[in-house]
C-alpha positions in Angstrom: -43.8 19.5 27.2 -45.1 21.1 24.4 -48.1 23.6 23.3 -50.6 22.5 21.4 -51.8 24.3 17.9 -55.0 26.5 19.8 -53.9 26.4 23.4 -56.9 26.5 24.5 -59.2 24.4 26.7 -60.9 22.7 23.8 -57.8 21.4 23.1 -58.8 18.6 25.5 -61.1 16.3 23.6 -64.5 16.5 24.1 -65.0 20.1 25.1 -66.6 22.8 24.0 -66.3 26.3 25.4 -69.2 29.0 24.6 -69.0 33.0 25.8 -72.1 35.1 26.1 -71.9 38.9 27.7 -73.6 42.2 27.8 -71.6 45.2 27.1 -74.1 47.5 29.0 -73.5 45.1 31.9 -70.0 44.6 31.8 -70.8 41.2 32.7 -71.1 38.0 31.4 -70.8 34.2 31.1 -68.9 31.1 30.3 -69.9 27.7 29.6 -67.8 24.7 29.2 -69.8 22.0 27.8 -68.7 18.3 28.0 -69.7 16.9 24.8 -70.2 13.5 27.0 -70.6 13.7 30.7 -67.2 14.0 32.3 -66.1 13.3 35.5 -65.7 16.1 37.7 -64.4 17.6 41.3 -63.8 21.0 42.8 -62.0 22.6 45.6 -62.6 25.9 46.7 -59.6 27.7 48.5 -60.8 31.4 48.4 -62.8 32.4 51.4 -65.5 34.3 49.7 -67.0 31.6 46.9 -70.4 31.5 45.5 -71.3 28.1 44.0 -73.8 26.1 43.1 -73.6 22.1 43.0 -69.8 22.1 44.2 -71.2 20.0 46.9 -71.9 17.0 44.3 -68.6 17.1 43.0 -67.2 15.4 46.5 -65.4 12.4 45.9 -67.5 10.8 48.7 -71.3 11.8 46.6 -72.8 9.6 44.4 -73.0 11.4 41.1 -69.5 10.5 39.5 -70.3 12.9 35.8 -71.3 16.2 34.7 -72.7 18.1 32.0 -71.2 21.8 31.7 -69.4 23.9 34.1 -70.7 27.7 34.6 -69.0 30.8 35.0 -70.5 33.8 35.4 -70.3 37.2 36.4 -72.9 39.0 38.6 -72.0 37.9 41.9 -75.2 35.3 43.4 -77.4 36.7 40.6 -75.0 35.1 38.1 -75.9 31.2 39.5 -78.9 31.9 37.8 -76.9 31.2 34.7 -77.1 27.5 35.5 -80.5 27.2 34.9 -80.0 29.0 31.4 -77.6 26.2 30.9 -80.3 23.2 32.6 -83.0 24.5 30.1 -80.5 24.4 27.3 -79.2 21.1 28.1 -82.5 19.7 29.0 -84.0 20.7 25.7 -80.9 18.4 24.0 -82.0 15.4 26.1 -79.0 15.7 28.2 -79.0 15.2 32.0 -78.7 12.3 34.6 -81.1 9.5 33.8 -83.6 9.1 37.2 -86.4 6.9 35.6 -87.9 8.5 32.7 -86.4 12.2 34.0 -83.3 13.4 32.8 -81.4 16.3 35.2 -79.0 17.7 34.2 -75.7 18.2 36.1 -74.4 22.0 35.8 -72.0 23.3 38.8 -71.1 26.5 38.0 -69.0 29.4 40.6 -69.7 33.5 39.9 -67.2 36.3 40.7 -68.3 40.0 41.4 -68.2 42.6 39.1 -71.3 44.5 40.0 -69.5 47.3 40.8 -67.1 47.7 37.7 -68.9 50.8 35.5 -71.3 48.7 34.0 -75.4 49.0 34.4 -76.9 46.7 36.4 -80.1 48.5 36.9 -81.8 45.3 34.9 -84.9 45.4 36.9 -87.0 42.5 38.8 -85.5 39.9 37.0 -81.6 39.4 36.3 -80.4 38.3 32.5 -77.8 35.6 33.9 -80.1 33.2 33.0 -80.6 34.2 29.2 -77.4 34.4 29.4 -76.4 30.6 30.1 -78.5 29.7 27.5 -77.1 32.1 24.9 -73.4 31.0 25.9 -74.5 27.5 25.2 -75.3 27.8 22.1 -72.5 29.1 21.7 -70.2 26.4 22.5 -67.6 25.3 20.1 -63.9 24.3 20.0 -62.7 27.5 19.0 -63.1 31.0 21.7 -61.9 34.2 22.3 -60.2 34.8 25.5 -60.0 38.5 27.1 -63.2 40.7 28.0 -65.4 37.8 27.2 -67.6 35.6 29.1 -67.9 35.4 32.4 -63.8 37.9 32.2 -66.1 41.2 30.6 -66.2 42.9 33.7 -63.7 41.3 35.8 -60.9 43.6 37.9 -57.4 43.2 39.4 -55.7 45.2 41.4 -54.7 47.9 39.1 -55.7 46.8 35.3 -58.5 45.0 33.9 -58.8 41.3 34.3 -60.5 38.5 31.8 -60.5 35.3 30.8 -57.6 33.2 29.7 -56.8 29.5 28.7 -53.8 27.9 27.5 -52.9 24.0 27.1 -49.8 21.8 26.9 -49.1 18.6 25.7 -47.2 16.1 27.8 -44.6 13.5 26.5 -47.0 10.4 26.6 -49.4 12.1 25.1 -52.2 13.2 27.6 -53.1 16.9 27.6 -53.9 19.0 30.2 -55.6 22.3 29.8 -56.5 25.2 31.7 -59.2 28.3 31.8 -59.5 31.0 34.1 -61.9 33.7 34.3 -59.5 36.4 36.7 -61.0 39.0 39.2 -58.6 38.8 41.9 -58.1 41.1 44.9 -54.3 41.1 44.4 -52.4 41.3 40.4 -51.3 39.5 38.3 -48.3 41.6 37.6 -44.9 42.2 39.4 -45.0 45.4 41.4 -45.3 48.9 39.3 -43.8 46.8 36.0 -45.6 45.0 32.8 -44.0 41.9 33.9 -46.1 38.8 35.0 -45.8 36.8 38.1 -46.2 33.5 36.1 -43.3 34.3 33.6 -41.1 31.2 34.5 -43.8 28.7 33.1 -44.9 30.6 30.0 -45.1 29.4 26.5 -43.4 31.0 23.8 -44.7 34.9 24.1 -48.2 34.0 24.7 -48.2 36.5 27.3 -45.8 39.1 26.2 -42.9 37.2 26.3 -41.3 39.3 28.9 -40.2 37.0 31.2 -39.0 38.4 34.9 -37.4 42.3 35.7 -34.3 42.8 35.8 -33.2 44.0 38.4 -36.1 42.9 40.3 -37.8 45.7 42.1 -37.5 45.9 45.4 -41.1 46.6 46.5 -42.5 43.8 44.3 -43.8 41.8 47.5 -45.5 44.9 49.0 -49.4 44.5 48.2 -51.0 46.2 46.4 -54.8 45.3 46.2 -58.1 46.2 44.5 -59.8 48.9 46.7 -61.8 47.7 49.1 -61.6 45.0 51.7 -64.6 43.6 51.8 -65.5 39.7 51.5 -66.8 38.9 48.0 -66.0 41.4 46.0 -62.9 39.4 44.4 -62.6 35.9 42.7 -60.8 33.6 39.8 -62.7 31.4 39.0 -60.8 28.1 37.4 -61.5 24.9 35.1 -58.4 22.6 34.8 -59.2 19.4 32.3 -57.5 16.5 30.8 -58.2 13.8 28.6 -56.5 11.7 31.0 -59.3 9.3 32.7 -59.1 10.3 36.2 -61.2 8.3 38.7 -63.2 11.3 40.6 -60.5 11.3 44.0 -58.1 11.9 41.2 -59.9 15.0 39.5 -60.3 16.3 43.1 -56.3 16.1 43.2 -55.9 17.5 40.2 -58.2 20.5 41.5 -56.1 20.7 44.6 -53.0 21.0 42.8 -53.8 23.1 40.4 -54.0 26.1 43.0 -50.8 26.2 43.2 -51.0 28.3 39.7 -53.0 30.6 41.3 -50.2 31.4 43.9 -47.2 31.5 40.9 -49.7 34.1 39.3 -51.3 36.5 41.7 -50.1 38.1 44.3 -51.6 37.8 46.8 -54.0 34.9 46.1 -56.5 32.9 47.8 -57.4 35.7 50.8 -60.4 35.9 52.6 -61.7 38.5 49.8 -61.6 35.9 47.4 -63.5 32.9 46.6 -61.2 31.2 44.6 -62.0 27.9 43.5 -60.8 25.2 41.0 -62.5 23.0 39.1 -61.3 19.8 37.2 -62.6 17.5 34.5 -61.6 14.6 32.9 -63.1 13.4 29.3 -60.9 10.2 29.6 -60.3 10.6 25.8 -56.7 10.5 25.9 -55.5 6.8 23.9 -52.3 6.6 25.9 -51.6 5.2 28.9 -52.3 8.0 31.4 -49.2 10.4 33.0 -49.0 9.9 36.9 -50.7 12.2 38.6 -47.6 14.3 40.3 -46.6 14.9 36.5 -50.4 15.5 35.7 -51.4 18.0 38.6 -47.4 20.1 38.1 -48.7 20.5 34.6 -52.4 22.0 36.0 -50.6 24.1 38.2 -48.6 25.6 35.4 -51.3 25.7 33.2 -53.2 27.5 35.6 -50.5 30.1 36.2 -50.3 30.3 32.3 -53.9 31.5 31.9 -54.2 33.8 34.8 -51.7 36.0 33.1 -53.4 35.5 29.2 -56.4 36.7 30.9 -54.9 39.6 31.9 -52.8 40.3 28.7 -55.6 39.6 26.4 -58.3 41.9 27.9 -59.1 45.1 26.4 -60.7 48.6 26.9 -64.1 49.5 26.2 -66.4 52.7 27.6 -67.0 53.3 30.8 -64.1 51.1 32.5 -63.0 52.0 35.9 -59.5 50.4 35.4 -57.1 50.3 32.5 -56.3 47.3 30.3 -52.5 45.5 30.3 -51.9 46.7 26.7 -52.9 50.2 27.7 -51.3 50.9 30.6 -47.9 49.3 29.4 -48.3 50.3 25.3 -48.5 47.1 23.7 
């Protein structure tokens, strides 16, 4: 396996990613927009999620393809997003043909970061949905990853989290590509050190290049969480895609299997507190013949793992935050 050039999810043809946030907020949002419909699945393994669609995305329901994916801060408020993104979408022509009406098809999953340090005293009417539309137009091949998008105001237990994304390129061709907006209840790190839970599957030093402690502390297992244990304050919040042509059982594999990243990288993951969930695409623009899908979904789980900890490295401090970023708490 080997990285490609941007590592990123838009290394996957025919994706575009587009951030949009508010700085006064501490919030924000991410859209992935399929430049054709793609098709789609989701599995939600966190026990706190707050979706919208995910219910299509079924192997069993009838619509097969989608439009964008939405991420958003804001907790429920930030599902408003997805109309932003509609509105946007509709105005382009796109959307699922029903006679002469076009809808468009735009799941989307929020975390909570309402109470982070930013202002949310926005008044009778929330800006998620300006904000969908902003981070639409957005959309392009190239993004930053950190405090951006729908990772602004995200938390882990301990340090700042954000929004990461890495890709890899399998032998045969097919590439398989991961982004993660992180706001988990455990961390992403190994006890009191810099070191990352997901240092076995990392690329080169695009996390710090740290690779496990030695020796390896003896409390590393011993939890340390965000404060609070309350349902639906936490979440990561996942899109896994390939260019692979997955039927849409398959994408709903690939979802499944991707979690396992979320278990290499956080510690602990998928708890009641959270409501993690996955969600997989495939743009079926890959011209080789397509990897099976035990090599396929390994390489979503590590992929996964991969961008949970660039989230988390690549965030940074701005005024007001409650937690420290990586870089500043560990100097680098």
């Amino acid at each position: 396996m080997t990285t490609r050039p941007a590592n990123l999810l838009t290394d996957v043809a025919g994706l575009k990613v587009g951030h949009a946030e508010n700085a006064r907020l501490k919030s924000g949002v991410t859209v992935i927009l399929c430049e054709e419909p793609a098709v789609a699945a989701a599995h939600v393994m966190g026990g706190a999620p707050g979706t919208r669609e995910t219910d299509l995305l079924a192997p069993e329901q009838s619509v097969e393809r989608v439009d964008a994916i939405v991420l958003s801060g804001g907790s429920a408020f930030g599902l408003d997003a997805a109309s932003g993104v509609m509105d946007g979408l509709a105005a382009m022509g796109r959307g699922f043909a029903v006679g002469p009406a076009r809808v468009p098809i735009v799941p989307a999953a929020i975390l909570f970061d309402l109470l982070n340090g930013g202002d949310k005293n926005w008044g009778e009417i929330s800006p998620y949905r300006d904000l969908g539309r902003i981070a639409l137009a957005a959309a392009s091949k190239s993004f930053e990853l950190g405090s951006v998008g729908a990772g602004t105001g995200a938390t882990t237990a301990g340090l700042k989290g954000g929004l990461g994304s890495v890709s890899v390129k399998l032998p045969n061709g097919t590439t398989v590509a991961a982004l993660v907006a992180v706001n988990a209840l455990g961390q992403a790190t190994i006890g009191d050190t810099a070191h990352f839970w997901a240092a076995p599957f990392e690329h080169g030093a695009e996390f710090g290049g740290l690779g496990l402690p030695s020796p390896f502390p003896s409390d590393a297992t011993a939890l340390r969480i965000k404060g609070g244990r309350e349902p639906g304050r936490n979440t990561t919040l996942a899109v896994i895609a390939t260019d692979a042509a997955l039927t849409k059982a398959e994408a709903k594999r690939l979802a499944i299997m991707a979690h396992d990243g979320f278990a290499r990288a956080l510690w602990p993951s998928h708890t009641p507190m959270d409501g993690d969930i996955v969600f997989a695409l495939s743009t079926g623009k890959a011209t080789a013949a397509a990897a099976g899908m035990v090599e396929l979904g390994a390489a979503a789980a590590a992929c996964t793992a991969r961008a949970i900890a660039r989230a988390v490295y690549e965030a940074n401090d701005a005024a007001g935050d409650l937690l420290p970023s990586w870089r500043t708490k560990f100097g680098r």
